[in-house]
DSSP file (Angstrom, degrees, kcal/mol; ACC not computed):
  #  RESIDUE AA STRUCTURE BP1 BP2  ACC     N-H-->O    O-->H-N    N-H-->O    O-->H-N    TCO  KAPPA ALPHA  PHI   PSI    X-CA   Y-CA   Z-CA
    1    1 A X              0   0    0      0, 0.0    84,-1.2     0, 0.0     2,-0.6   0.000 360.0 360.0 360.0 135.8  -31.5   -8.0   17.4
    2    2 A X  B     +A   84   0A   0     82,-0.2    82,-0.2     1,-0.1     3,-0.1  -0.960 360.0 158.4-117.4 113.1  -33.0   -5.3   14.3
    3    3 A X     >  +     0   0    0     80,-1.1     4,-0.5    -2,-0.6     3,-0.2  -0.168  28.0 117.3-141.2  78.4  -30.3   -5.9   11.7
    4    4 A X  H >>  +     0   0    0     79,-0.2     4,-2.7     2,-0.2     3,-1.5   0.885  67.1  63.8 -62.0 -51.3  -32.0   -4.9    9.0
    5    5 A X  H 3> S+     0   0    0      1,-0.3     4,-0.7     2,-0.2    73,-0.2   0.769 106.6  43.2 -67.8 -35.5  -29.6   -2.2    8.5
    6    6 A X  H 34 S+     0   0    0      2,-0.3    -1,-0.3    -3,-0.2    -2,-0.2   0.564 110.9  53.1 -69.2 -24.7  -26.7   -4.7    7.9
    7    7 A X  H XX S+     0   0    0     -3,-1.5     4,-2.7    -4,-0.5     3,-1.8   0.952 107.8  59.2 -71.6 -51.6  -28.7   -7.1    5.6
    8    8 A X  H 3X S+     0   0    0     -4,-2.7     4,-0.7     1,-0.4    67,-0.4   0.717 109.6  33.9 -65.5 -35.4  -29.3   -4.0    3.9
    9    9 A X  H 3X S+     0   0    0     -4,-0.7     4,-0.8    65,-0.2    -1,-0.4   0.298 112.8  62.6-108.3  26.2  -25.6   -2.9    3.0
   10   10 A X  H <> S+     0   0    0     -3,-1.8     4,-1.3     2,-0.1    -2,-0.2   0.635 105.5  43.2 -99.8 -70.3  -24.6   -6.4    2.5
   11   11 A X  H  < S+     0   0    0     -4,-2.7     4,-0.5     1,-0.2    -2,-0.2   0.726 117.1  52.2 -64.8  -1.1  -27.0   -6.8   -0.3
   12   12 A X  H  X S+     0   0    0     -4,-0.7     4,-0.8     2,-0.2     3,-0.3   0.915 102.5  55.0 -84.2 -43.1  -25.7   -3.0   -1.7
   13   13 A X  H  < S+     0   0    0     -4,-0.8     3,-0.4     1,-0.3     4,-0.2   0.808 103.6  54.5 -76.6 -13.9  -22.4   -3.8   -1.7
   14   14 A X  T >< S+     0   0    0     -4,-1.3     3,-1.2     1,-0.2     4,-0.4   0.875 115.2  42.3 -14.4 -62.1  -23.5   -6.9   -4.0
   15   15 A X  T 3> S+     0   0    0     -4,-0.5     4,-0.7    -3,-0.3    -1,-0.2   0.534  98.1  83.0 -90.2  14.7  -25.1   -4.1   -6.4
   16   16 A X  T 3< S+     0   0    0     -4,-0.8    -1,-0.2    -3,-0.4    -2,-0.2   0.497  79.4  57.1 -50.4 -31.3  -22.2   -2.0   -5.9
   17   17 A X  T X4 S+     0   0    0     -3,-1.2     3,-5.1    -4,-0.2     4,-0.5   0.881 113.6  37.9 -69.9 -85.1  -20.1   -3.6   -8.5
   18   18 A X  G >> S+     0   0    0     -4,-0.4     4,-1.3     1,-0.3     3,-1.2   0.569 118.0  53.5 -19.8 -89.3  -22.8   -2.9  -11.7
   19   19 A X  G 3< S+     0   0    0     -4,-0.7    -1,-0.3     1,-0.3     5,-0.2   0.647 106.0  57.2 -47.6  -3.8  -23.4    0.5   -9.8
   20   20 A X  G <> S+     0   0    0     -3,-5.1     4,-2.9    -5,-0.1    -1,-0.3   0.922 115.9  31.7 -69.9 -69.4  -19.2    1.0  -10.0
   21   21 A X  H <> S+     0   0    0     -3,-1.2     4,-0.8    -4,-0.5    -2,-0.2   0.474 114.6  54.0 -81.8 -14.6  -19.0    0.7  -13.7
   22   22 A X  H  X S+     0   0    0     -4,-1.3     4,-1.4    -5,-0.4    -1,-0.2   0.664 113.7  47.6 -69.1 -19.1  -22.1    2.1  -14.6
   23   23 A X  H  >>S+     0   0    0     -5,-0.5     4,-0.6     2,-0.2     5,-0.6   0.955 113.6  54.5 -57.6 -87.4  -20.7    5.4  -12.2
   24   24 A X  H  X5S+     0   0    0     -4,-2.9     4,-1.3    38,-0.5    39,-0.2   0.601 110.9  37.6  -1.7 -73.4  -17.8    5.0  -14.0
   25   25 A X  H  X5S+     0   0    0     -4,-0.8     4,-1.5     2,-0.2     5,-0.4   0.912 114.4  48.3 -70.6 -60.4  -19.1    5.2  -17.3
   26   26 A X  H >X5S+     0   0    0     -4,-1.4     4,-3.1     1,-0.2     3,-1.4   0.956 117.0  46.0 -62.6 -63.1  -21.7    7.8  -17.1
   27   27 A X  H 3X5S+     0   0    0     -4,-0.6     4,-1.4     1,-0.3    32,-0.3   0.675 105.2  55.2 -31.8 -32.6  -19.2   10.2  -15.2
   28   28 A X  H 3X<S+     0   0    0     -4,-1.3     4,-1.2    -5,-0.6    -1,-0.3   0.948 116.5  41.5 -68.9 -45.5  -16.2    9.6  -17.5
   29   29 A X  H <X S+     0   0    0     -4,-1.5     4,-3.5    -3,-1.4    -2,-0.2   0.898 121.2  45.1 -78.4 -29.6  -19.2   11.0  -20.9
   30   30 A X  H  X S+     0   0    0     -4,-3.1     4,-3.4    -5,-0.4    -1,-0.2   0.985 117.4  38.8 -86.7 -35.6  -20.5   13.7  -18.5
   31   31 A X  H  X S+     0   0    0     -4,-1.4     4,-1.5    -5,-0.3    24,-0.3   0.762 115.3  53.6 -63.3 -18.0  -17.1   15.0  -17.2
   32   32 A X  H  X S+     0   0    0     -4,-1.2     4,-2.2    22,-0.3     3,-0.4   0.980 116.8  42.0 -90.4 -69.0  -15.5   14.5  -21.0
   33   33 A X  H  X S+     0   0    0     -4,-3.5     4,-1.0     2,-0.2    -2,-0.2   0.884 117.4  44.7 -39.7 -51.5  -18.8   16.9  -22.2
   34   34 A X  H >< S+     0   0    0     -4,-3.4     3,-0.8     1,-0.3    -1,-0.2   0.892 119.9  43.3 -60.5 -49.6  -18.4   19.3  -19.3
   35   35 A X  H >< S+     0   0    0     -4,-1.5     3,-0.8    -3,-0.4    -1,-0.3   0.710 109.1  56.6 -46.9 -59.6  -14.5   19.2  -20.1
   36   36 A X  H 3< S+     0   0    0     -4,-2.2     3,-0.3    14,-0.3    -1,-0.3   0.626  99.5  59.6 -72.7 -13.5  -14.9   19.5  -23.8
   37   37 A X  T << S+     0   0    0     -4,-1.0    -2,-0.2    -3,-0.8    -1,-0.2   0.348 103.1  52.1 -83.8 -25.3  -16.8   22.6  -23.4
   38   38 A X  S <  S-     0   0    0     -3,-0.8    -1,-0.2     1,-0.3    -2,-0.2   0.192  98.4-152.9 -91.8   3.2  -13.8   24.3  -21.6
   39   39 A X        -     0   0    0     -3,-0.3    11,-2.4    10,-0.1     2,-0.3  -0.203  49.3  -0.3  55.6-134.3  -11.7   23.4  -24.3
   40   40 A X  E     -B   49   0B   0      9,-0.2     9,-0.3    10,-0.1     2,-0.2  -0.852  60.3-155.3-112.8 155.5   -8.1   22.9  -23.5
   41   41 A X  E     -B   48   0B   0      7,-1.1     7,-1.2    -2,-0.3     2,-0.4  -0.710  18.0-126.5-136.3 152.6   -6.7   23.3  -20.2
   42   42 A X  E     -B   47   0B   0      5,-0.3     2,-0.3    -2,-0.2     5,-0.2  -0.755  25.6-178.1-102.5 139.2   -2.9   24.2  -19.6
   43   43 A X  E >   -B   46   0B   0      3,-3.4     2,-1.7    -2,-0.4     3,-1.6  -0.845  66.9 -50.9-112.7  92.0   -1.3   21.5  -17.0
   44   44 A X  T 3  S-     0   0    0     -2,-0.3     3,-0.1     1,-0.2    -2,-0.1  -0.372 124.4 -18.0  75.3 -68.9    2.4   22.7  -16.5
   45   45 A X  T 3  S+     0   0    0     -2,-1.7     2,-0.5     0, 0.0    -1,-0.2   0.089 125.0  85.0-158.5  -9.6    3.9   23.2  -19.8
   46   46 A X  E <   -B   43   0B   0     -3,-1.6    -3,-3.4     0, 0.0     2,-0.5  -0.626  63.4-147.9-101.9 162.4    1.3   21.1  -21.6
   47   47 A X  E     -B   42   0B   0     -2,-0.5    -5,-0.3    -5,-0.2     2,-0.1  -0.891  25.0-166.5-125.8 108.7   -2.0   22.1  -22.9
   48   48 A X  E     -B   41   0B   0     -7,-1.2    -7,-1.1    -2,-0.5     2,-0.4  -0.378  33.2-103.2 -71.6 155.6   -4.6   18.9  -22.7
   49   49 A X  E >>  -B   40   0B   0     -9,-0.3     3,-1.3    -2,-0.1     4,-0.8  -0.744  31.4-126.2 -75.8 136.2   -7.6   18.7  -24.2
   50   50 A X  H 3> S+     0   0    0    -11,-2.4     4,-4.2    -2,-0.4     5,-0.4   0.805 105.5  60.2 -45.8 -33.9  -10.6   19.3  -21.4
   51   51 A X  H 34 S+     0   0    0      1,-0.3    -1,-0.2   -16,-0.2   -19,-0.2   0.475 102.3  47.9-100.7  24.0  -12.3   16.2  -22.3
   52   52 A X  H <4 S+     0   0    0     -3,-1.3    -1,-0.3   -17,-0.1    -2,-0.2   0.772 118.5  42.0-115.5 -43.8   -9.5   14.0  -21.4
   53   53 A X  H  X S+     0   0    0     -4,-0.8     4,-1.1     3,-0.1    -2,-0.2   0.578 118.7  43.7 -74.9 -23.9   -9.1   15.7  -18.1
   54   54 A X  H  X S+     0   0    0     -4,-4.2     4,-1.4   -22,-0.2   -22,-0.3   0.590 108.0  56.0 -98.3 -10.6  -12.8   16.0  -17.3
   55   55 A X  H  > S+     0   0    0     -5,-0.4     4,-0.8   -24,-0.3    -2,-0.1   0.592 106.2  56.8 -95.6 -11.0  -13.6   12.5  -18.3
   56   56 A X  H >> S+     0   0    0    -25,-0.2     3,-3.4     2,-0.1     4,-0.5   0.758 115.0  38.1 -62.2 -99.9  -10.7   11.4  -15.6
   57   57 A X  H 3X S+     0   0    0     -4,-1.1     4,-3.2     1,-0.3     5,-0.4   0.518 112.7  50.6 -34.9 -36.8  -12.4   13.2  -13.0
   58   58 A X  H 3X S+     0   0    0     -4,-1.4     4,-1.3   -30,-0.2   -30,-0.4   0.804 113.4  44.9 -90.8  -6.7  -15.7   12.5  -13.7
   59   59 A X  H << S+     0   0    0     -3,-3.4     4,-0.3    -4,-0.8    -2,-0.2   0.633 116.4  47.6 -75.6  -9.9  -15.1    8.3  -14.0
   60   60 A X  H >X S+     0   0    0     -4,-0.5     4,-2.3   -33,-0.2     3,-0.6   0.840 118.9  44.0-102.9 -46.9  -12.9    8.4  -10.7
   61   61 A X  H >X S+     0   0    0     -4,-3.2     4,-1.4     1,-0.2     3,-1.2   0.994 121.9  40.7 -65.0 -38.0  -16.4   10.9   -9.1
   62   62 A X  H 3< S+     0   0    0     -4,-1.3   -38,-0.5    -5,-0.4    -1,-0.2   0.753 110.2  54.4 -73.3 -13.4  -18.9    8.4  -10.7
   63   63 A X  H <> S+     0   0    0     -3,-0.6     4,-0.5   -40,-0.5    -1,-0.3   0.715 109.1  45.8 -86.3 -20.2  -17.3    5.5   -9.9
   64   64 A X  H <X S+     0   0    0     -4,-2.3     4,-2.6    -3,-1.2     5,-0.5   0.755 122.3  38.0 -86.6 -21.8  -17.1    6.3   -6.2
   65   65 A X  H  < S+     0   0    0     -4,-1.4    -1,-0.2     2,-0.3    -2,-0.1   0.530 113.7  55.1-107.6   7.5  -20.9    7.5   -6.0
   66   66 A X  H  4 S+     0   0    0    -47,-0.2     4,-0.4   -46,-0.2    -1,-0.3   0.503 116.6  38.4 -93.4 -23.1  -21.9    4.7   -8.5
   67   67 A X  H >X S+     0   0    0     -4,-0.5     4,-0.6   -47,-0.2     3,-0.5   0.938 122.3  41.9 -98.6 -61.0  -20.2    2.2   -5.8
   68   68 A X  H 3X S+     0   0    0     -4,-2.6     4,-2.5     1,-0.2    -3,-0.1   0.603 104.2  72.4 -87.0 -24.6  -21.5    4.3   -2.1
   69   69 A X  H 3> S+     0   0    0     -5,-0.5     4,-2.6     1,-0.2    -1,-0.2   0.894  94.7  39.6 -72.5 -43.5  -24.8    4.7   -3.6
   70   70 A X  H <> S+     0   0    0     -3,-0.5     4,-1.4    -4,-0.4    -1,-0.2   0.746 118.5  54.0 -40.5 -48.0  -26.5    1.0   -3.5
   71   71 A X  H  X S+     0   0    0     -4,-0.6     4,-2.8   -59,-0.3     3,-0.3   0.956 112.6  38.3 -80.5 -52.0  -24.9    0.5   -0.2
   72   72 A X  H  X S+     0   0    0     -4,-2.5     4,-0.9     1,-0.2    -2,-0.2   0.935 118.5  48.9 -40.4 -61.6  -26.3    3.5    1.4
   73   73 A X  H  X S+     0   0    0     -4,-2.6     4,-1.7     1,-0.2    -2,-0.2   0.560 111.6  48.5 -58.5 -32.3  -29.4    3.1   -0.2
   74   74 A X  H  X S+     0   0    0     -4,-1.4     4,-2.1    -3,-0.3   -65,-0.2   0.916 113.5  46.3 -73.2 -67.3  -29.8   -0.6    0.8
   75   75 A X  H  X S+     0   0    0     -4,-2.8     4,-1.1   -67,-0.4   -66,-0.2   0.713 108.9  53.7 -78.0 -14.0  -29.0   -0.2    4.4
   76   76 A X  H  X S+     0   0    0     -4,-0.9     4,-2.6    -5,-0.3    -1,-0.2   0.933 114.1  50.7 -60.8 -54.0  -31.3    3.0    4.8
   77   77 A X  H  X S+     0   0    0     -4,-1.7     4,-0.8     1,-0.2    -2,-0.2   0.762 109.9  40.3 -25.2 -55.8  -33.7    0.5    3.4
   78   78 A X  H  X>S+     0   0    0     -4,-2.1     4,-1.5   -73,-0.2     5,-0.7   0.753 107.5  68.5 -93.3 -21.0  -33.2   -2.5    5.6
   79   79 A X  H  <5S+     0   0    0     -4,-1.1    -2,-0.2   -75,-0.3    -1,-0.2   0.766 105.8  47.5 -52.2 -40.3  -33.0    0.2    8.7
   80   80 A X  H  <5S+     0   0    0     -4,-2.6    -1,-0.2     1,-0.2    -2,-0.2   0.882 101.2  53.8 -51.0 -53.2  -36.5    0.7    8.0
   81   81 A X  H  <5S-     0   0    0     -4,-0.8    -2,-0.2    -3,-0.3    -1,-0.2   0.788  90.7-151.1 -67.9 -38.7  -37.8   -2.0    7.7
   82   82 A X  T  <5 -     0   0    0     -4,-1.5     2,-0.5     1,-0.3    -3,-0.2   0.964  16.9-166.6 101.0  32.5  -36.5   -2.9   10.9
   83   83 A X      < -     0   0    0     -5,-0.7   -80,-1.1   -81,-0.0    -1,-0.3  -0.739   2.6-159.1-103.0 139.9  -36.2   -6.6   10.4
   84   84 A X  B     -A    2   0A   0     -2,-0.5     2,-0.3   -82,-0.2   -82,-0.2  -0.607  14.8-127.2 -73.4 134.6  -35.6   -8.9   13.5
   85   85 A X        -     0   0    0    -84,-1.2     2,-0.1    -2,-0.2   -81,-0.0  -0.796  31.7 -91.1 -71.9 154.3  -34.1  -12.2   13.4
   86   86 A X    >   -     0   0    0     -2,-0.3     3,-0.6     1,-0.1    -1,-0.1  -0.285  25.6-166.5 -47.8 118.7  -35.5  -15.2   14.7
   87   87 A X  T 3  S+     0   0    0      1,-0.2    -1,-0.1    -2,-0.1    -2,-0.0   0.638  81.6  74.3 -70.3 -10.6  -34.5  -16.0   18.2
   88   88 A X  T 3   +     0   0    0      2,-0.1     2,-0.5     3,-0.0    -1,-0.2   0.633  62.4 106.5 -64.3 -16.1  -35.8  -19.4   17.9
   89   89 A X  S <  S-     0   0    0     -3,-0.6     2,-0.3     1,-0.1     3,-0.0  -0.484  74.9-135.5 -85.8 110.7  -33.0  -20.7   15.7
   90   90 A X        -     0   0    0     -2,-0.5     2,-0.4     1,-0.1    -1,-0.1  -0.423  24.2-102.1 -73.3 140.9  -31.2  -22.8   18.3
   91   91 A X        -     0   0    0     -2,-0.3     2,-0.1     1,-0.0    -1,-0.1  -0.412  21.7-140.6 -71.8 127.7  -27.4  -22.3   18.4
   92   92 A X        -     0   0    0     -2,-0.4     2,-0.4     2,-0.0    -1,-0.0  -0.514  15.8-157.8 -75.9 152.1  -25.1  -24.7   17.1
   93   93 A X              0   0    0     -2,-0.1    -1,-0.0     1,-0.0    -2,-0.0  -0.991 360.0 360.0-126.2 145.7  -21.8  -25.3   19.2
   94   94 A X              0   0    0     -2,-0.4    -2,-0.0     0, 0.0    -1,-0.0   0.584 360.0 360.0 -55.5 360.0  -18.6  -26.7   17.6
């Protein structure tokens, strides 16, 4: 049975937390820049500052693609490799 692919996103979603909050964090500074650089943006009847509205968006997009990225990357990985388990490991029964 090759389930490499499944070792593989087992051990991403592991790095998946760090790779959350490091998403997180670099997306919240770059959307905040991108954001501050539009200035301020009207919402309804308020006018926000950009880098308060782009540093939302860009923690909630860096956090998803800081989280998706390990696991993909992991299970492409272990799909490669291709690794078998042993069939020799005799089965236990309750």
């Amino acid at each position: 049975m090759d389930n490499g692919a499944a070792i593989g996103a087992g051990v991403g979603a592991i790095l998946a937390i760090p790779g959350f909050f490091g998403g997180l964090a670099s997306g919240a500074s770059t959307g905040a820049a991108i954001g501050g650089a539009l200035g301020t943006l009207p919402i309804g009847t308020l006018t926000v500052p950009g880098t308060v509205i782009g540093g939302i968006i860009g923690a909630s997009i860096g956090g998803v693609l800081g989280a998706a990225a390990p696991i993909i990357g992991c299970a492409l990985l272990g799909a490669g490799t291709g690794y078998v388990a042993p069939q020799s490991i005799p089965q236990v029964l309750p």
